[in-house]
TIDREN-224608 format. One record per residue (C-alpha): y, z, x; chain; residue in one letter; residue number from 1. Coordinates in nm, 2 decimals, decimal comma, m for minus. Layout:
<atom <Y; Z; X>; A; a; NUM> ...
% end
This chain:
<atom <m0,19; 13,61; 4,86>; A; x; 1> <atom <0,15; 13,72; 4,94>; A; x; 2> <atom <0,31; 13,39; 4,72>; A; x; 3> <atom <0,07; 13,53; 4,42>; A; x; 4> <atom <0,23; 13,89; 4,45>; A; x; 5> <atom <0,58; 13,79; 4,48>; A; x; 6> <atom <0,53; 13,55; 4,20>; A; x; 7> <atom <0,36; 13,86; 4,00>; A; x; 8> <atom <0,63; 14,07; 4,06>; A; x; 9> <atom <0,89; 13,86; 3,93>; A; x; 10> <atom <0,73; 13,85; 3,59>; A; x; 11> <atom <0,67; 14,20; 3,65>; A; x; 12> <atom <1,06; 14,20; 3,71>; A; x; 13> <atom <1,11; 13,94; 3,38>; A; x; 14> <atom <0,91; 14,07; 3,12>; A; x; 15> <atom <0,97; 14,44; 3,22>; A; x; 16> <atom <0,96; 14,58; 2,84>; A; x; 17> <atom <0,59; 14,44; 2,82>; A; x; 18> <atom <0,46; 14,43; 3,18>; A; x; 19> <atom <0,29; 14,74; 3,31>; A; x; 20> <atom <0,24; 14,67; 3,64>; A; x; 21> <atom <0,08; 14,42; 3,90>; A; x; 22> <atom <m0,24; 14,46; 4,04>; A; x; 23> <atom <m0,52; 14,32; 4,25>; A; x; 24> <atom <m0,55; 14,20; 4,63>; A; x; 25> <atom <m0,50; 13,89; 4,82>; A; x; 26> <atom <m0,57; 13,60; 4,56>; A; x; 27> <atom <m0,73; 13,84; 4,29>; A; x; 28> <atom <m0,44; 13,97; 4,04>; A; x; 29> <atom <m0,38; 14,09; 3,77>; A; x; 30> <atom <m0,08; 14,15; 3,53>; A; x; 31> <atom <m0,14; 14,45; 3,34>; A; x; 32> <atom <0,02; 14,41; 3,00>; A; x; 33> <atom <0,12; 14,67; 2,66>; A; x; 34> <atom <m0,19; 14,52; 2,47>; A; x; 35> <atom <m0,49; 14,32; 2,45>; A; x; 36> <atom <m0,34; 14,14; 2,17>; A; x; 37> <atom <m0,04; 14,01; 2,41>; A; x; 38> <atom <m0,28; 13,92; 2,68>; A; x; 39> <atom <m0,47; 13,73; 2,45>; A; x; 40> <atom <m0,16; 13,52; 2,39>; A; x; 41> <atom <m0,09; 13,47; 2,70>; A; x; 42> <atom <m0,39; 13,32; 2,81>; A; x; 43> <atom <m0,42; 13,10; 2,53>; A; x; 44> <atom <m0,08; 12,99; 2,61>; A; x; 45> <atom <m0,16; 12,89; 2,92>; A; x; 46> <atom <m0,48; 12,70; 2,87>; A; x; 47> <atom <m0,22; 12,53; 2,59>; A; x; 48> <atom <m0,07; 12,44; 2,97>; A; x; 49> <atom <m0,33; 12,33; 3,14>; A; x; 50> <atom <m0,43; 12,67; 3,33>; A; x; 51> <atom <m0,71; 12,82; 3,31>; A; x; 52> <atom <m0,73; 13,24; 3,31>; A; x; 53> <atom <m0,88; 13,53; 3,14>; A; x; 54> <atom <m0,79; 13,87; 3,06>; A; x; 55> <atom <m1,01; 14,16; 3,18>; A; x; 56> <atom <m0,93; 14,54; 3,13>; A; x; 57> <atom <m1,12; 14,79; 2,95>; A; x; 58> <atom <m0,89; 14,64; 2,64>; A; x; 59> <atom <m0,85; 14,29; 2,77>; A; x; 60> <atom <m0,48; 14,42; 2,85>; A; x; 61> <atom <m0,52; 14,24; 3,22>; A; x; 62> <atom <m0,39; 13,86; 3,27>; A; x; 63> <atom <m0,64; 13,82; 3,53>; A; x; 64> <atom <m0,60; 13,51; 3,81>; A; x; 65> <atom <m0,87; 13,43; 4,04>; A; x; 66> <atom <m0,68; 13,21; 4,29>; A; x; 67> <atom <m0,88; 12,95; 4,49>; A; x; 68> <atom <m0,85; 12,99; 4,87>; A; x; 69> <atom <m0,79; 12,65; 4,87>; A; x; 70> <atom <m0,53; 12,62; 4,62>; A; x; 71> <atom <m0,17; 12,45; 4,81>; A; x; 72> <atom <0,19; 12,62; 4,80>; A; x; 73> <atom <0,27; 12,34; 4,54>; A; x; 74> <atom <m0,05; 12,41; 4,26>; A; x; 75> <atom <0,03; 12,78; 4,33>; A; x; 76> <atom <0,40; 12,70; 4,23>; A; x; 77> <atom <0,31; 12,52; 3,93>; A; x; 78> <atom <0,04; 12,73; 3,78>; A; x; 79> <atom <0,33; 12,98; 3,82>; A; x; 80> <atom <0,54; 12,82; 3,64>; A; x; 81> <atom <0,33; 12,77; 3,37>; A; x; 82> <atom <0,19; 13,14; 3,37>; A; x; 83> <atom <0,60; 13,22; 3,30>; A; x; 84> <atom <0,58; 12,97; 3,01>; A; x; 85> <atom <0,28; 13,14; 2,83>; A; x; 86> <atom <0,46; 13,48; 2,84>; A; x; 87> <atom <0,80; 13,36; 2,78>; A; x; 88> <atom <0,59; 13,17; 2,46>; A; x; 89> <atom <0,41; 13,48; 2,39>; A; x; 90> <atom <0,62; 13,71; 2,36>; A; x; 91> <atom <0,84; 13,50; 2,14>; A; x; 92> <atom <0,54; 13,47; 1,92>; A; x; 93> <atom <0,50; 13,87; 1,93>; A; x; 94> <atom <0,88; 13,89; 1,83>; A; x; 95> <atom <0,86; 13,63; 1,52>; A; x; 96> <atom <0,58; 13,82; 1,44>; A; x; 97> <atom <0,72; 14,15; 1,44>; A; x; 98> <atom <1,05; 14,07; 1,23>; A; x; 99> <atom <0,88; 13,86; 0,96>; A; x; 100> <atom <0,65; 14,15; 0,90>; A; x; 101> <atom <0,98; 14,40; 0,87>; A; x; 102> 
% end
């Protein structure tokens, strides 16, 4: 769990203007985001990616990751990886959004 929290936190640290906080224990997280909206991206950036998550929150405003207890140092790594993509993806989206409507 500890890998899944530090990884959590450095998005947390990364995406600061749209992260709310981290929360969750052991291999159950969750990244609480500014909207549902934004979540929504995020997940469907990351299934774009090959990982599979969902949002929860009373507005869906939670990237939500239910770890296996079996997963290796290396898929945790990659999936990850790919989690930083979606919201690096994302939020680009959001911001392309935003100034074509302006």
């Amino acid at each position: 769990g500890d890998m899944l929290l530090d990884g959590f936190r450095k998005l947390q640290e990364k995406y600061a203007a749209h992260v709310v906080e981290v929360r969750g224990r052991g291999m159950m997280r969750g990244i609480v985001v500014e909207s549902g909206d934004l979540a929504g991206r995020i997940v469907a950036e990351s299934f774009k990616r090959g990982l599979v998550i969902e949002t929860s929150g009373a507005h869906d405003e939670v990237v939500k990751c239910l770890a296996s207890l079996t997963i290796t140092d290396d898929q945790l790594k990659q999936g990850l990886e790919i989690l930083d993509q979606a919201f690096d993806a994302a939020i680009s989206a959001s911001s392309s959004t935003t100034i074509a409507a302006e």
